[in-house]
C-alpha positions in Angstrom: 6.9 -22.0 -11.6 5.6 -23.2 -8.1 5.1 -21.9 -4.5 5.4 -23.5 -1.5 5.5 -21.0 1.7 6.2 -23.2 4.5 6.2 -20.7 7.2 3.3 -18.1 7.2 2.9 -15.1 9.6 -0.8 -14.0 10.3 -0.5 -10.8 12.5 -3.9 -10.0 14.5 -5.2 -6.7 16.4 -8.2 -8.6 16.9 -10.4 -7.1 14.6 -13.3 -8.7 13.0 -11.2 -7.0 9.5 -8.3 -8.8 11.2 -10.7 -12.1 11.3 -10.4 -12.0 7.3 -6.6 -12.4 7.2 -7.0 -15.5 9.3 -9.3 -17.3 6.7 -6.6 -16.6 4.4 -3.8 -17.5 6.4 -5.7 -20.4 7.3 -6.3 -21.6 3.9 -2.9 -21.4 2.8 -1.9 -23.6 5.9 -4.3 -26.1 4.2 -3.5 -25.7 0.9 0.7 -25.9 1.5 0.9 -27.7 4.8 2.8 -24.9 6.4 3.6 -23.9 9.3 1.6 -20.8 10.8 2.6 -18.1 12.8 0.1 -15.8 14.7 1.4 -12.8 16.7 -0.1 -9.8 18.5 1.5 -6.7 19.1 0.2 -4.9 22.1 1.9 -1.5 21.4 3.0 1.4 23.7 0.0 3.5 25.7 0.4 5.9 23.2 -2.8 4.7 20.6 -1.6 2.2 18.0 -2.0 4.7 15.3 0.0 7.4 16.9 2.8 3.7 17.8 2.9 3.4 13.9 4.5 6.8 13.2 7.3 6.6 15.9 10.9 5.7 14.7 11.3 1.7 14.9 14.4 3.0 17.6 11.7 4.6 19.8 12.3 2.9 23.3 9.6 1.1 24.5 9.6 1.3 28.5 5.9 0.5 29.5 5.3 -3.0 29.9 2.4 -4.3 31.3 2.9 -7.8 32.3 -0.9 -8.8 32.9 -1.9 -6.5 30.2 0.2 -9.2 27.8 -1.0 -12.2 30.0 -4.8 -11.2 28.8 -3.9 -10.8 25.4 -2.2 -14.2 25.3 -5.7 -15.5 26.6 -7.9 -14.0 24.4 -5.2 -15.3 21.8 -5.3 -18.9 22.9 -9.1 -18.3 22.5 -9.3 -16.8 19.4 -7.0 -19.7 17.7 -9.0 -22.2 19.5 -12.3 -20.9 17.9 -11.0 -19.9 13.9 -8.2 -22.9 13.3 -8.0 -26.5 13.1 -5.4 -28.4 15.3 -4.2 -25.0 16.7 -2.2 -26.5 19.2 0.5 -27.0 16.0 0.3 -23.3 15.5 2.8 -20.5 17.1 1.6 -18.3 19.2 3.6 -15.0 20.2 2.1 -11.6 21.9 4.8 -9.1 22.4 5.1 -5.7 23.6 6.4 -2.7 21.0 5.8 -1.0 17.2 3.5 -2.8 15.5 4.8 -2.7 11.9 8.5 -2.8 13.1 8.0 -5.6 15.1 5.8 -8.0 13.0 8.8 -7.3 10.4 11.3 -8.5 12.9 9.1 -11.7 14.1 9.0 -12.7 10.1 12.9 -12.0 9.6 13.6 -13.7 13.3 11.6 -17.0 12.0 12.6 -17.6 8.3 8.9 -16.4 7.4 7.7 -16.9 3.7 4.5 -14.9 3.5 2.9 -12.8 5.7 -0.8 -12.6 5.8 -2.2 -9.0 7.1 -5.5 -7.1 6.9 -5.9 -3.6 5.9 -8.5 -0.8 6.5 -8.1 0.7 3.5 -8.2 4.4 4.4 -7.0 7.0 2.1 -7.2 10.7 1.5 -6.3 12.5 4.6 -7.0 9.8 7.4 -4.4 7.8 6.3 -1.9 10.7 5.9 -2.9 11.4 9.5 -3.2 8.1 10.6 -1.0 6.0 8.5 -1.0 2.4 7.6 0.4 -0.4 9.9 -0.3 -3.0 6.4 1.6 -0.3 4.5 4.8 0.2 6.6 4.9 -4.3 7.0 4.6 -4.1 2.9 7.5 -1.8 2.8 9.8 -3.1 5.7 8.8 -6.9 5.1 11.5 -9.8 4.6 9.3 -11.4 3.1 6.3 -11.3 0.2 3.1 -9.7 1.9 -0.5 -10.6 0.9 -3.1 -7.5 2.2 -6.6 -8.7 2.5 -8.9 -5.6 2.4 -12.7 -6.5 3.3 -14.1 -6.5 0.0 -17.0 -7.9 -2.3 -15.4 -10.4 -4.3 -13.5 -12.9 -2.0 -12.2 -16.5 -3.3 -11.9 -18.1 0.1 -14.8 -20.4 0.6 -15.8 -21.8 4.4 
C-alpha cells in the first residue's frame, strides 16, 4: 500500500491555528512533491460562523472588490514568509461559504488531500457555532487531514 497525493489543498483564515495546517501542508509538498493549493475564503458580512450555518444555495450578493484585493496581499505575504519556492504554489481568495466553497475548489481541481485546522470546540459552542473543519470533513471530495493545536506534533521545522 502507498500514497502519493499530488495535489493538496491548504485552506487559511489566517489564524496563527490556521499557521499549523500550513506546516503540514507544507511538509507533505516536501515529502510527495505535490502540488499545493492555498485558498481564502473571505465570506459574506454576516460573521464566518453565522456563513457556516447558511444553506451552500444561500446567494452571496456582497462583494467587496478591494476587500478581496487585500486579502490576496496579505496572502501573497503570508506564502512568501511560511513556503519555499511559493511562486510554484496556487493561490486563490474567493468570495462565499467557507466550507461549501473550499469543497468546490478541491472537487473543481482534482484535489487529493485537503489539509485544514480546527479549533476544537465542543459542548454547546460548537452546537452554536458549528465547525467549518467539520462540514469540509463531511462535504469533501477528497480525504481530509484536521490538525487541532495539540501537544504531541510529528512535524519538525
Amino acid at each position: 500500500m502507498s500514497m502519493n497525493p499530488q495535489r493538496i489543498l491548504w485552506p487559511t483564515d489566517f489564524s496563527a491555528l490556521a499557521l499549523q495546517g500550513a506546516r503540514y501542508a507544507q511538509a507533505f509538498r516536501e515529502q510527495y512533491g505535490a502540488e499545493l493549493h492555498v485558498v481564502h475564503v473571505v465570506p459574506p458580512p454576516a460573521s464566518a460562523d453565522m456563513v457556516a450555518t447558511l444553506p451552500t444555495d444561500t446567494p452571496t450578493t456582497y462583494q467587496d472588490d478591494q476587500l478581496l484585493e487585500g486579502c490576496r496581499t496579505h496572502l501573497d505575504r503570508l506564502v512568501a514568509d511560511r513556503f519555499q519556492a511559493p511562486e510554484t504554489l496556487k493561490l486563490t481568495v474567493c468570495f462565499g461559504n467557507p466550507w461549501s466553497m473550499i469543497c468546490d475548489y478541491a472537487e473543481e481541481h482534482d484535489v487529493d488531500l485537503i489539509i485544514v485546522a480546527t479549533h476544537g470546540r465542543t459542548g454547546l459552542r460548537h452546537v452554536l457555532i458549528g465547525s467549518t473543519a467539520e462540514r469540509i470533513v463531511q462535504h469533501a471530495p477528497c480525504p481530509v487531514l484536521v490538525v487541532k493545536s495539540a501537544a504531541r506534533d510529528f512535524i519538525k521545522d
